[in-house]
mmCIF file of the N, C-alpha and C atoms, coordinates in Angstrom:
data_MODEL
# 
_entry.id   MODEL 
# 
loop_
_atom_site.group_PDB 
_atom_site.id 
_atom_site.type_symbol 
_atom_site.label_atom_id 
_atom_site.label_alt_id 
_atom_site.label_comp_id 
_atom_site.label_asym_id 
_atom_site.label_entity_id 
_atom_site.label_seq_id 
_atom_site.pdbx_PDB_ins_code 
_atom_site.Cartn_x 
_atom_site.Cartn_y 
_atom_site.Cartn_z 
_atom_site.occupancy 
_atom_site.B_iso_or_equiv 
_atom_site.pdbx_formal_charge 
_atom_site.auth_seq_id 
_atom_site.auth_comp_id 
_atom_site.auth_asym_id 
_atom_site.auth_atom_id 
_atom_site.pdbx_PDB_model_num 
ATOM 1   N N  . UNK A 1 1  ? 0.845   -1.192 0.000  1.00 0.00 ? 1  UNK A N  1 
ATOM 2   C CA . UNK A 1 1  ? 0.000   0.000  0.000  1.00 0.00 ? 1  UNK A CA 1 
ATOM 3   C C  . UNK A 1 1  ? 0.881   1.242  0.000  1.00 0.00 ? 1  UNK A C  1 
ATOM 4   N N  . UNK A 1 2  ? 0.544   2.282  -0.074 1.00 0.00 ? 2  UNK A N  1 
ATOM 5   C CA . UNK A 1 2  ? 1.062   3.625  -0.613 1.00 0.00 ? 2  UNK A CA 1 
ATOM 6   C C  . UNK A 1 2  ? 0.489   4.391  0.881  1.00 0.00 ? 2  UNK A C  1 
ATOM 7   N N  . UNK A 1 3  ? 1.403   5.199  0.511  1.00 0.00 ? 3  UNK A N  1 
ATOM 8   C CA . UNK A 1 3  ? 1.054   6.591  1.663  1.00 0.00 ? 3  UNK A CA 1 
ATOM 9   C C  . UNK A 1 3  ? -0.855  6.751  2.075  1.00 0.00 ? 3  UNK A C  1 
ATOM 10  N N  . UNK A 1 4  ? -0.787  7.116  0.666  1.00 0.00 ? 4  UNK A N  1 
ATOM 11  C CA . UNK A 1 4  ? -2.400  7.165  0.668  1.00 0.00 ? 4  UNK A CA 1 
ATOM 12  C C  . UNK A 1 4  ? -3.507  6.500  1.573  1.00 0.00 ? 4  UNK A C  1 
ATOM 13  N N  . UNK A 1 5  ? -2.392  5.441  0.796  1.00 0.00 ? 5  UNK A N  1 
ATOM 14  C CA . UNK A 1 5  ? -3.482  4.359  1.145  1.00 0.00 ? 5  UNK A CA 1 
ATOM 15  C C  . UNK A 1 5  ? -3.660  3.872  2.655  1.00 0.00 ? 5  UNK A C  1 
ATOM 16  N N  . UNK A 1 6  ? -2.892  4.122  3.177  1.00 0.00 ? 6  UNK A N  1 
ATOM 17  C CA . UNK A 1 6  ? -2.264  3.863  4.656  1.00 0.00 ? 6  UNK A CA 1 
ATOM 18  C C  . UNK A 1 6  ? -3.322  4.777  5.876  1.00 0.00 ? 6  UNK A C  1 
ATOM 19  N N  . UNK A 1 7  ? -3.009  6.268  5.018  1.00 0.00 ? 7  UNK A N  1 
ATOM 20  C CA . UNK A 1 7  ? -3.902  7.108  5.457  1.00 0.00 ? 7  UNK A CA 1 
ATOM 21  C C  . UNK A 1 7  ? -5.152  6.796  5.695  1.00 0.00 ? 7  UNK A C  1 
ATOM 22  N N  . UNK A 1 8  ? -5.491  6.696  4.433  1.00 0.00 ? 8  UNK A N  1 
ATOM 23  C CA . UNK A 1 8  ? -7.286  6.327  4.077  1.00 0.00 ? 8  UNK A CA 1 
ATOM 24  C C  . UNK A 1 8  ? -7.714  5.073  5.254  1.00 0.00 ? 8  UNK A C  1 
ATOM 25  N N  . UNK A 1 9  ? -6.655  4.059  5.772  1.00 0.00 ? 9  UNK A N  1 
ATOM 26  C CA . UNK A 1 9  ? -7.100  2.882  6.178  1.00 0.00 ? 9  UNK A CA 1 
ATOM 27  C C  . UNK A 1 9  ? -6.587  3.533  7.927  1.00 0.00 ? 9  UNK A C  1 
ATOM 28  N N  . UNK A 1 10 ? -6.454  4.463  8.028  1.00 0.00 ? 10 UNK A N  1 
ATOM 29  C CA . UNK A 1 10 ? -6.377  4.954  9.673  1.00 0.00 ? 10 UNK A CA 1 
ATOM 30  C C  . UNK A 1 10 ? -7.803  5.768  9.908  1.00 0.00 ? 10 UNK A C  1 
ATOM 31  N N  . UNK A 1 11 ? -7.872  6.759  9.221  1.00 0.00 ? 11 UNK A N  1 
ATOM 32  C CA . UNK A 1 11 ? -9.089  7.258  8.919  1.00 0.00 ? 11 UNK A CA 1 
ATOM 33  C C  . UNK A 1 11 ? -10.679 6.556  8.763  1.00 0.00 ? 11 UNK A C  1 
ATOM 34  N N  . UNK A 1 12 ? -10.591 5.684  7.835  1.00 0.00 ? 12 UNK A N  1 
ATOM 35  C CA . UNK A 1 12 ? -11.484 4.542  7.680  1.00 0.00 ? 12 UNK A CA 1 
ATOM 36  C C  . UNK A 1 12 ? -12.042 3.539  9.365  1.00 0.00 ? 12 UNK A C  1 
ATOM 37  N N  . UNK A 1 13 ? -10.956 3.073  9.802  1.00 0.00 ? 13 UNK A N  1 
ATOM 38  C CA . UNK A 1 13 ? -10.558 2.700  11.225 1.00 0.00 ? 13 UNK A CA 1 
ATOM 39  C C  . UNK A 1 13 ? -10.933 3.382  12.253 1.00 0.00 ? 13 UNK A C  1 
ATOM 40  N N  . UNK A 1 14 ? -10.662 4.718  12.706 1.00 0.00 ? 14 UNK A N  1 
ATOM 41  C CA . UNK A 1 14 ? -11.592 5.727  13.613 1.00 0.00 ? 14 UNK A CA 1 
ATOM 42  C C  . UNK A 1 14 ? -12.565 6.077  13.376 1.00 0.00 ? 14 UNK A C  1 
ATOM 43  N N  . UNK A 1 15 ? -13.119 6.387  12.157 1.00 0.00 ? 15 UNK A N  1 
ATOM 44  C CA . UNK A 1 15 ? -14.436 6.474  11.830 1.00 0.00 ? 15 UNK A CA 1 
ATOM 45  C C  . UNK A 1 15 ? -15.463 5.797  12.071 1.00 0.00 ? 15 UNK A C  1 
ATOM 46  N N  . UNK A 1 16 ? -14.646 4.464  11.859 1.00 0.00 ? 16 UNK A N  1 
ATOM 47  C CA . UNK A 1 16 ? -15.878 2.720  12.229 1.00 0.00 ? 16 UNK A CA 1 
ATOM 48  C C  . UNK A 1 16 ? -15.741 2.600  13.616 1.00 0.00 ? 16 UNK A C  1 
ATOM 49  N N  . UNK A 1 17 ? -15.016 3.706  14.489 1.00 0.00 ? 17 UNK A N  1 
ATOM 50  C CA . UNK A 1 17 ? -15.133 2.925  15.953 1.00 0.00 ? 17 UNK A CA 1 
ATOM 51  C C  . UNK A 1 17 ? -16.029 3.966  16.723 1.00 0.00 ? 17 UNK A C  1 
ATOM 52  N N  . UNK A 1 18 ? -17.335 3.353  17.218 1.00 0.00 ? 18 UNK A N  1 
ATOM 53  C CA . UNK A 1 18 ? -18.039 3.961  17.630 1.00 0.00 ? 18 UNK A CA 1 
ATOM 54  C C  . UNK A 1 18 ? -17.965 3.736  19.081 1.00 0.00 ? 18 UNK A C  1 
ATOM 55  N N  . UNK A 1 19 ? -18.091 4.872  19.860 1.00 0.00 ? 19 UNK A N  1 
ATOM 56  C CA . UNK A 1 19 ? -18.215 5.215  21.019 1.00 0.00 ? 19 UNK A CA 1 
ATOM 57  C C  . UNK A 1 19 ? -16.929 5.729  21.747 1.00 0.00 ? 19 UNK A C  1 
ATOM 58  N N  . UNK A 1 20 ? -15.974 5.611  20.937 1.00 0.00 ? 20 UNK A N  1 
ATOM 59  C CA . UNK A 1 20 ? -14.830 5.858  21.148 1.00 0.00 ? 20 UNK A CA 1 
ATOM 60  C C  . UNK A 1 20 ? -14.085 6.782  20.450 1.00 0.00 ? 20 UNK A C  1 
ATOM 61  N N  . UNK A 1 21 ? -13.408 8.032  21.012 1.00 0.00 ? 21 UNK A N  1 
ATOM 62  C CA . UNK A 1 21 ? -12.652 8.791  19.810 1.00 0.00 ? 21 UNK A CA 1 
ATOM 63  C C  . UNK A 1 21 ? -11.202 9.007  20.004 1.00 0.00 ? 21 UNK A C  1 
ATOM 64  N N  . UNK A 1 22 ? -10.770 8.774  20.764 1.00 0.00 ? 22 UNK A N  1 
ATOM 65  C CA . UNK A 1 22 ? -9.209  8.877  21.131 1.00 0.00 ? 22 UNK A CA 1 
ATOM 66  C C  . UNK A 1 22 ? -8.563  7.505  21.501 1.00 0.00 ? 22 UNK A C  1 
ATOM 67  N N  . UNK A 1 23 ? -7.297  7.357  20.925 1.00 0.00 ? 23 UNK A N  1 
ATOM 68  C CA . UNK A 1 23 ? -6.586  5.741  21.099 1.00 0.00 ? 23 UNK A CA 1 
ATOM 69  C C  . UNK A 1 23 ? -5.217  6.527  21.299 1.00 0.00 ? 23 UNK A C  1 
ATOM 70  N N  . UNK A 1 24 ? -4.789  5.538  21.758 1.00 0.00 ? 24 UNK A N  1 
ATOM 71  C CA . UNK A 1 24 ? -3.362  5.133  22.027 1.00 0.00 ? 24 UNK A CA 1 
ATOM 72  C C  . UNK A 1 24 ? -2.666  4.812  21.072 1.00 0.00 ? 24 UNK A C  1 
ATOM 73  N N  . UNK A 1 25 ? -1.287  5.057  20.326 1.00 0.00 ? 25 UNK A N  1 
ATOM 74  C CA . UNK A 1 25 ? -0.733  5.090  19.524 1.00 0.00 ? 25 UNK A CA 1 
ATOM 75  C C  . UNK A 1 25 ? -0.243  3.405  19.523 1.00 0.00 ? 25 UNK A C  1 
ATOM 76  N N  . UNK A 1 26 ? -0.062  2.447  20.448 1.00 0.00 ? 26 UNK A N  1 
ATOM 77  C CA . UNK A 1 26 ? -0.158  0.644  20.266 1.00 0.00 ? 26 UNK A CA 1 
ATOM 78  C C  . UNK A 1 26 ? -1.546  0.557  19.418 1.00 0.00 ? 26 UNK A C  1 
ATOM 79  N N  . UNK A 1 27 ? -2.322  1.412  19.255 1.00 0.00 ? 27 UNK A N  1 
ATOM 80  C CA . UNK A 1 27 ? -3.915  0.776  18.541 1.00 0.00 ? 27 UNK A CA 1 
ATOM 81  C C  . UNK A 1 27 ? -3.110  1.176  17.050 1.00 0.00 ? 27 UNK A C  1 
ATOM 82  N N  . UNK A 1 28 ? -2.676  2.096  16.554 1.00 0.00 ? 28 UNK A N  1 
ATOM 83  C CA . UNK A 1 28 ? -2.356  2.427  15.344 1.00 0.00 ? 28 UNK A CA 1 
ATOM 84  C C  . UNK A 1 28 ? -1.630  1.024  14.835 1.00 0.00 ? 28 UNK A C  1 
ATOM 85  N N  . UNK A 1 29 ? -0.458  1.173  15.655 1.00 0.00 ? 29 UNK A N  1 
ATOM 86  C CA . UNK A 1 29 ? 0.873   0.026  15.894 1.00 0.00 ? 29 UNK A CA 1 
ATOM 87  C C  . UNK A 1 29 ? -0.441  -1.185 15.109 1.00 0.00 ? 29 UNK A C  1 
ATOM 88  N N  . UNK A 1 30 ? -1.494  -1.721 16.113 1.00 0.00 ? 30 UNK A N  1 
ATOM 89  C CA . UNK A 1 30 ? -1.771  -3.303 15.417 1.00 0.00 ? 30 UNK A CA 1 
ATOM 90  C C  . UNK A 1 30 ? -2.675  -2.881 14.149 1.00 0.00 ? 30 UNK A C  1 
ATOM 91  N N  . UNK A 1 31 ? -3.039  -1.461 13.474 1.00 0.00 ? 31 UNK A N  1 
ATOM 92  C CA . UNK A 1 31 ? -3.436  -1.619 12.267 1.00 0.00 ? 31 UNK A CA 1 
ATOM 93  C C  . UNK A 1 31 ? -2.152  -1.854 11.452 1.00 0.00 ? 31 UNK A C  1 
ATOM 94  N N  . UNK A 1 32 ? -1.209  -2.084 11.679 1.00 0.00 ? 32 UNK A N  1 
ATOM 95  C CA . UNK A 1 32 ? -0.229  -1.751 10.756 1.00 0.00 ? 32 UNK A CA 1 
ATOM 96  C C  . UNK A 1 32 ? 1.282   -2.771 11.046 1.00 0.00 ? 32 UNK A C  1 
ATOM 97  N N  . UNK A 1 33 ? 0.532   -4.259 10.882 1.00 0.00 ? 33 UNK A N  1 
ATOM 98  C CA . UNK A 1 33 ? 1.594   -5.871 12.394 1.00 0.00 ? 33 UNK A CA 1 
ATOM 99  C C  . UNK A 1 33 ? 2.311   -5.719 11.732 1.00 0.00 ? 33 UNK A C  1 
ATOM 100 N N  . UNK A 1 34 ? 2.970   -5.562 10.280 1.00 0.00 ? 34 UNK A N  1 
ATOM 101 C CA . UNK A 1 34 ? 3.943   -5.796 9.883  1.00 0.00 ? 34 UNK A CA 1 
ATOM 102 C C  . UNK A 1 34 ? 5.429   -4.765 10.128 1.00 0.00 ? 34 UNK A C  1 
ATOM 103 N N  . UNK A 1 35 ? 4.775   -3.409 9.599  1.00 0.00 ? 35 UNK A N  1 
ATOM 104 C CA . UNK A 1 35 ? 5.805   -1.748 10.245 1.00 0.00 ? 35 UNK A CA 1 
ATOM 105 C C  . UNK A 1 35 ? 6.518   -2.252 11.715 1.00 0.00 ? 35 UNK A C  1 
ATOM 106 N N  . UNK A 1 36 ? 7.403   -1.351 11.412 1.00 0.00 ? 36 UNK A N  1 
ATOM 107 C CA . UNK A 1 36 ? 8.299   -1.298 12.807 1.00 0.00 ? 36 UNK A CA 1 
ATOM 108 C C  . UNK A 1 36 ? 6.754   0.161  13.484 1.00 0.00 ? 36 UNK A C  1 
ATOM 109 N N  . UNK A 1 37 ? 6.929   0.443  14.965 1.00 0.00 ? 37 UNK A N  1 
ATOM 110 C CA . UNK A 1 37 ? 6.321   0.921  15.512 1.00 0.00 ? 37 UNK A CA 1 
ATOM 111 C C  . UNK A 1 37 ? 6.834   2.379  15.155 1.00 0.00 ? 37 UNK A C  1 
ATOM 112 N N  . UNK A 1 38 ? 8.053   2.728  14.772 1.00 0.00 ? 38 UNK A N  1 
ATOM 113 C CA . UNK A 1 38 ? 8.826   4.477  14.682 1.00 0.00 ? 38 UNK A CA 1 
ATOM 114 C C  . UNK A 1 38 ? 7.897   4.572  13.416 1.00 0.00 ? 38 UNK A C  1 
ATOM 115 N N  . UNK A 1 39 ? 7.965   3.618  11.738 1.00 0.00 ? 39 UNK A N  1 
ATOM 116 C CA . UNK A 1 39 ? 7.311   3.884  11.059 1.00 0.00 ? 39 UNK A CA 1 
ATOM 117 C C  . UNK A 1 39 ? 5.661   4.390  11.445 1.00 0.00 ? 39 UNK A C  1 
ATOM 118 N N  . UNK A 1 40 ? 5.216   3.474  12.093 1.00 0.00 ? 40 UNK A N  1 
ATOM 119 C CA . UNK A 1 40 ? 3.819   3.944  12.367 1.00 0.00 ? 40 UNK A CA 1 
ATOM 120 C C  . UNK A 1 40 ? 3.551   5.364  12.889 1.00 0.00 ? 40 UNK A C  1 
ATOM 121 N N  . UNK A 1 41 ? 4.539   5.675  13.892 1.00 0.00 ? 41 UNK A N  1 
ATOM 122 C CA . UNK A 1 41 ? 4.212   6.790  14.612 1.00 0.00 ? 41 UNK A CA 1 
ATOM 123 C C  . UNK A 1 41 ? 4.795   8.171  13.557 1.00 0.00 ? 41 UNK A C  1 
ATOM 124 N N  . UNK A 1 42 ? 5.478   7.962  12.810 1.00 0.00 ? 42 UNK A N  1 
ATOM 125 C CA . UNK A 1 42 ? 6.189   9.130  12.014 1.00 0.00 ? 42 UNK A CA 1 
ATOM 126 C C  . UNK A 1 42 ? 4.789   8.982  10.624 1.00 0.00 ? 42 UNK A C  1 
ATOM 127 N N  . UNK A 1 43 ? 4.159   8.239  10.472 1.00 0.00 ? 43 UNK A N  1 
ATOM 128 C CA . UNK A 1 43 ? 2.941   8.450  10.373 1.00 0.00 ? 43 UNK A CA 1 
ATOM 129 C C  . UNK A 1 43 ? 1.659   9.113  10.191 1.00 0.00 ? 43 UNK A C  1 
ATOM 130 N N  . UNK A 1 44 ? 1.718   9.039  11.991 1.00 0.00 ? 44 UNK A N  1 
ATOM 131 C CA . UNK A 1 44 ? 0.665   9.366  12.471 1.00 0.00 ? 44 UNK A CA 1 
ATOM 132 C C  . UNK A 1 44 ? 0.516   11.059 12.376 1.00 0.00 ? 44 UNK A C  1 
ATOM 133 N N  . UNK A 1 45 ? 2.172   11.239 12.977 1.00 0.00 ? 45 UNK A N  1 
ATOM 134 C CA . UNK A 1 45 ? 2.831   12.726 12.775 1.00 0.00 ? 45 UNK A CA 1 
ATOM 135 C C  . UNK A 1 45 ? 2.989   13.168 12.059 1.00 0.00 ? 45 UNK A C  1 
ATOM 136 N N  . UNK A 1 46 ? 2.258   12.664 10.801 1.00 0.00 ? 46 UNK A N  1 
ATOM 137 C CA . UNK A 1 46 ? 2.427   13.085 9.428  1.00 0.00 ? 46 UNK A CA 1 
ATOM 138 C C  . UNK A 1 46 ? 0.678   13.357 9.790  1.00 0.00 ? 46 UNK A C  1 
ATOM 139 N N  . UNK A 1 47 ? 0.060   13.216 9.813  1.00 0.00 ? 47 UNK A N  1 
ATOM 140 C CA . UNK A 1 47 ? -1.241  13.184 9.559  1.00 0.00 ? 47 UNK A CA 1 
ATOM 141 C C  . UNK A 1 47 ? -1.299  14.527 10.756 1.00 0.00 ? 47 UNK A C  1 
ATOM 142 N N  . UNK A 1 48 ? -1.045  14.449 11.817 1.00 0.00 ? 48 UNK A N  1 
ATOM 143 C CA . UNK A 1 48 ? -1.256  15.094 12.822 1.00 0.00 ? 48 UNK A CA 1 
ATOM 144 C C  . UNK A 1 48 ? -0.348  16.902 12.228 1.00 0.00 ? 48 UNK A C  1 
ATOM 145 N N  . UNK A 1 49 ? 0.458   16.717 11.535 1.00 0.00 ? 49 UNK A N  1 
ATOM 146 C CA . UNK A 1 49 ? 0.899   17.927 10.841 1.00 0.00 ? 49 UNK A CA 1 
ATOM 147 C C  . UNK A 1 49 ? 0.027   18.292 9.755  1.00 0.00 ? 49 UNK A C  1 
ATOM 148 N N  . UNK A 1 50 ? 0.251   17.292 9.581  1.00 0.00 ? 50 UNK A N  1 
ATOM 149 C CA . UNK A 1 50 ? -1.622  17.735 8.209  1.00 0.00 ? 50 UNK A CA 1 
ATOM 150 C C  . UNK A 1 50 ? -2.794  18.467 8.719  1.00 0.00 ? 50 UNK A C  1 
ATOM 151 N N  . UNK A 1 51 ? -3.099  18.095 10.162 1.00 0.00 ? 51 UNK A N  1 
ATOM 152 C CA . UNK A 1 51 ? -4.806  18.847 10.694 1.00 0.00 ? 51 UNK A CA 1 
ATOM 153 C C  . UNK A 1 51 ? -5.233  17.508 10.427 1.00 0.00 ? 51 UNK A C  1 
ATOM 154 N N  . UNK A 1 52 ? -4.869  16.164 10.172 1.00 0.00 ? 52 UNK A N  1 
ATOM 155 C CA . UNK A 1 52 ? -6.137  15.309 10.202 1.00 0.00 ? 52 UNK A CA 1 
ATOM 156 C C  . UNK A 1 52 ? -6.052  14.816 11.139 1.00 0.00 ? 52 UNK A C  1 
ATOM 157 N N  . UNK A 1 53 ? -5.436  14.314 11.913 1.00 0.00 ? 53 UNK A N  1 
ATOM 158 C CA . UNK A 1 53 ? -5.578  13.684 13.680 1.00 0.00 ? 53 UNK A CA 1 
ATOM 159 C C  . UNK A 1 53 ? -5.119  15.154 14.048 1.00 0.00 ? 53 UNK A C  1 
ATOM 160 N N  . UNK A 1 54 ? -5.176  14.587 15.819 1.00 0.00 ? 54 UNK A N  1 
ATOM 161 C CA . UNK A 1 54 ? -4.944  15.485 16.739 1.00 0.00 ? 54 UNK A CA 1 
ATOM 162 C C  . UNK A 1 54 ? -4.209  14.615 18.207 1.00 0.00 ? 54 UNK A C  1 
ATOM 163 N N  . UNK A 1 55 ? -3.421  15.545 18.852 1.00 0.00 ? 55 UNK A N  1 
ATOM 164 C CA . UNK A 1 55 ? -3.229  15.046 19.886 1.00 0.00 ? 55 UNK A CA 1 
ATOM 165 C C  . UNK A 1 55 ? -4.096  15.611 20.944 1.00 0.00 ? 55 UNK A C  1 
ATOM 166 N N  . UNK A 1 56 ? -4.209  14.914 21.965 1.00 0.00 ? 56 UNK A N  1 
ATOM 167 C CA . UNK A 1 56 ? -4.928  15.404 23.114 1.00 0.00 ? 56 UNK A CA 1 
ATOM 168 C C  . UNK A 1 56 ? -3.996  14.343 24.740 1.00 0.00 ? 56 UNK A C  1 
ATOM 169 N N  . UNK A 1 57 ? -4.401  15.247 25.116 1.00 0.00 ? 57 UNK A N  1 
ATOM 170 C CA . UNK A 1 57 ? -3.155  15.089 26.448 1.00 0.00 ? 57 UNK A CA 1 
ATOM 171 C C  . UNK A 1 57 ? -3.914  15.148 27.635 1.00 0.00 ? 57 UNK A C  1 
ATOM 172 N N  . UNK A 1 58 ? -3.830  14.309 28.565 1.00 0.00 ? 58 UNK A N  1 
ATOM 173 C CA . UNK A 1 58 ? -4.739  14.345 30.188 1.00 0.00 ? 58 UNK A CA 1 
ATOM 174 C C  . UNK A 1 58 ? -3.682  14.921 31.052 1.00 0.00 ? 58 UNK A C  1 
ATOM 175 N N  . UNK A 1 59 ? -2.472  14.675 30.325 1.00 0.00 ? 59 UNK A N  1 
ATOM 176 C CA . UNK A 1 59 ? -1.482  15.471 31.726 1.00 0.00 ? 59 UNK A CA 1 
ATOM 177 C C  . UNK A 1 59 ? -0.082  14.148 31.915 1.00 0.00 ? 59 UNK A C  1 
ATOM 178 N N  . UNK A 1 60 ? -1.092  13.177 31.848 1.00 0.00 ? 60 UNK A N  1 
ATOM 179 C CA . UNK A 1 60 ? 0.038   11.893 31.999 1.00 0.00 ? 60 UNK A CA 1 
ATOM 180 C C  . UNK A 1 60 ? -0.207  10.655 31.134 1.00 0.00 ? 60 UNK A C  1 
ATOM 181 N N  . UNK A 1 61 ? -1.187  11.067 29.843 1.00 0.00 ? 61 UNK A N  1 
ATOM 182 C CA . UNK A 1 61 ? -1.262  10.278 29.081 1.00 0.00 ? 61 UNK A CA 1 
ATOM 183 C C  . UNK A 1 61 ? -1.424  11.090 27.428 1.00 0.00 ? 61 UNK A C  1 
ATOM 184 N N  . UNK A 1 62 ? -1.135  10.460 26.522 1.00 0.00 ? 62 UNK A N  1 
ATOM 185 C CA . UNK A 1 62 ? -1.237  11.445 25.315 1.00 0.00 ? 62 UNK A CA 1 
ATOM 186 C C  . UNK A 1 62 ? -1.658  10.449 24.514 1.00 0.00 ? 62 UNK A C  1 
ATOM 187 N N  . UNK A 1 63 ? -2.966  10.550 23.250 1.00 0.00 ? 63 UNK A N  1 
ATOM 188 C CA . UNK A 1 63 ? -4.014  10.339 23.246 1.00 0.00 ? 63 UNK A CA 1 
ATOM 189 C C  . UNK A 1 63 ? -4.393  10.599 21.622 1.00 0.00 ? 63 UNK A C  1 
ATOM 190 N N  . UNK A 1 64 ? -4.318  10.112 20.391 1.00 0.00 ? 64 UNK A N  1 
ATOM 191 C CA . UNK A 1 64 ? -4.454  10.933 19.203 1.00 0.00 ? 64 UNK A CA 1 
ATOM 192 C C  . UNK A 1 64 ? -5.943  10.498 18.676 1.00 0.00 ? 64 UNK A C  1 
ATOM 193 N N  . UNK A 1 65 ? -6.583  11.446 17.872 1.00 0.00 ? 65 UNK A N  1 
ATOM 194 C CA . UNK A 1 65 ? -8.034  11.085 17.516 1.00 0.00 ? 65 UNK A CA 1 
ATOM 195 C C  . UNK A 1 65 ? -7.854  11.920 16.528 1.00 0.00 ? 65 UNK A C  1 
ATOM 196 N N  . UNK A 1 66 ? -9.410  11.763 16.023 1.00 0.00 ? 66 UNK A N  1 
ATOM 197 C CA . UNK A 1 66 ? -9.297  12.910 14.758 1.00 0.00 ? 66 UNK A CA 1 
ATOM 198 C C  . UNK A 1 66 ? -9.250  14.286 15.125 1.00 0.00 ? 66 UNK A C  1 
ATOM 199 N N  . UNK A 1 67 ? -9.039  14.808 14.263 1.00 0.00 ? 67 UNK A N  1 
ATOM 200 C CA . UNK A 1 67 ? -9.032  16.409 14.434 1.00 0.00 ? 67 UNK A CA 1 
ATOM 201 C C  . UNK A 1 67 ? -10.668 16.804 14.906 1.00 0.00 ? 67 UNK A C  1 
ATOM 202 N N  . UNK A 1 68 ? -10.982 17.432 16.087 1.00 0.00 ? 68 UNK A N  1 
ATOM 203 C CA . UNK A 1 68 ? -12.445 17.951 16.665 1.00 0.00 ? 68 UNK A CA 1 
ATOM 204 C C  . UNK A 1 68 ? -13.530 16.904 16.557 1.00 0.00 ? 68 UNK A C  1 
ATOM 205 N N  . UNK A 1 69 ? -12.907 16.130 16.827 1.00 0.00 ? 69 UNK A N  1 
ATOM 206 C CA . UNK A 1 69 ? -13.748 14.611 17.350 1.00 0.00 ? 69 UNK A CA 1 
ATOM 207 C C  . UNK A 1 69 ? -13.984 14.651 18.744 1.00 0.00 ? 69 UNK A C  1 
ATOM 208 N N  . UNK A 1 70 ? -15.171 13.924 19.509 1.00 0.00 ? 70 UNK A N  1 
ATOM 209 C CA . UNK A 1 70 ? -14.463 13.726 20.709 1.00 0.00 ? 70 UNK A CA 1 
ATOM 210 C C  . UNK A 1 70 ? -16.009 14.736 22.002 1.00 0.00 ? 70 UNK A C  1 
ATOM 211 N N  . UNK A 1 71 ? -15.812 13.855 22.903 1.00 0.00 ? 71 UNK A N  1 
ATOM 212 C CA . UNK A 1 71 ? -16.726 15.053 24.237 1.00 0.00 ? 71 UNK A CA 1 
ATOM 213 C C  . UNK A 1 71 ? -15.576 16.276 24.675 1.00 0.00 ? 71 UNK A C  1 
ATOM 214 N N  . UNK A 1 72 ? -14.504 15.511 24.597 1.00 0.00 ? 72 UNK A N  1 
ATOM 215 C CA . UNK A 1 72 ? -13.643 16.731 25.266 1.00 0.00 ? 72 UNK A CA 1 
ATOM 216 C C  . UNK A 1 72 ? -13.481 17.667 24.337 1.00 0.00 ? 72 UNK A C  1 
ATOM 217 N N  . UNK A 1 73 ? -13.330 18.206 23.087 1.00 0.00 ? 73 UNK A N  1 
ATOM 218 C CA . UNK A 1 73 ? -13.301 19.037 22.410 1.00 0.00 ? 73 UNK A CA 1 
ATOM 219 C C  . UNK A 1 73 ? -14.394 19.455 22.170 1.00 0.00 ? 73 UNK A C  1 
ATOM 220 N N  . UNK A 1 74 ? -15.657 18.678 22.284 1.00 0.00 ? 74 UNK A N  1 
ATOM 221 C CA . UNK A 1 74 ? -16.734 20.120 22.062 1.00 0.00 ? 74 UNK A CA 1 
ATOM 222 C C  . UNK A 1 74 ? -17.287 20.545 23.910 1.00 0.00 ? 74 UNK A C  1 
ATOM 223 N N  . UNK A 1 75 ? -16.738 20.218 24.475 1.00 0.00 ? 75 UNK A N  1 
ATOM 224 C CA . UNK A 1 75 ? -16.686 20.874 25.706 1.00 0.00 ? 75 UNK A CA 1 
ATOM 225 C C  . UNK A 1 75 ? -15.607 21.960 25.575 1.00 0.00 ? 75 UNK A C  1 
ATOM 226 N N  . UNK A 1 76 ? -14.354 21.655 24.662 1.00 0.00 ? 76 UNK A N  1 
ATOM 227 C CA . UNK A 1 76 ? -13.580 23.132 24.650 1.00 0.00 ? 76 UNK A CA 1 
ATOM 228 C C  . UNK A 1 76 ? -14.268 24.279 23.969 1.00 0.00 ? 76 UNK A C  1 
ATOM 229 N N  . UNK A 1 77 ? -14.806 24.089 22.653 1.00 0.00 ? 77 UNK A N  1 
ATOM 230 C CA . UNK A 1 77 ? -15.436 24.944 22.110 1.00 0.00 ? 77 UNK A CA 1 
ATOM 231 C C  . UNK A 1 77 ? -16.910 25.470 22.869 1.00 0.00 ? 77 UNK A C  1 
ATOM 232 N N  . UNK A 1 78 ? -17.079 25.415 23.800 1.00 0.00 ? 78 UNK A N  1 
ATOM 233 C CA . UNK A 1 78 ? -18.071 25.646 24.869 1.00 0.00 ? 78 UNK A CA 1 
ATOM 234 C C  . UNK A 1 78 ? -17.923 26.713 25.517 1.00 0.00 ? 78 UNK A C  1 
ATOM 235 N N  . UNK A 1 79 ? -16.494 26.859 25.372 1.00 0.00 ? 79 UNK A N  1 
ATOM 236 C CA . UNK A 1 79 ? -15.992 27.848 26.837 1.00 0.00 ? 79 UNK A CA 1 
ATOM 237 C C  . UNK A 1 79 ? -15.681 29.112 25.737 1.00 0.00 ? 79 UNK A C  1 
# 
């Protein structure tokens, strides 16, 4: 698969998971058993420089989802 395509199948993947909007970067890791884990995450940080994910941070955990997905972000746009 191609860049693209890689993309499209992370995207595709959060979209289908309902009830849930933020994962842990090991969830990316098992869409992708074959990659070393640096590939996956340089990635993700590709996407996340793009505006299409996002990070989100509790303080002692860090957390990527889509970009303005999520209860906690439309509780930010609240304030």
């Amino acid at each position: 698969m191609g860049i693209e395509e890689d993309k499209k199948l992370i995207l595709d993947t959060l979209k289908g998971k309902t009830g849930k909007t933020k994962f842990y970067l090991k969830d990316f890791n098992g869409m992708f058993p074959d990659w070393k884990p640096r590939d996956v995450k340089k990635l993700v940080n590709s996407m996340v420089s793009e505006g299409t994910l996002e990070y989100w941070s509790s303080g002692s955990t860090t957390l990527i989802g889509l970009k303005g997905a999520g209860k906690q972000h439309d509780a930010e746009d609240e304030e």
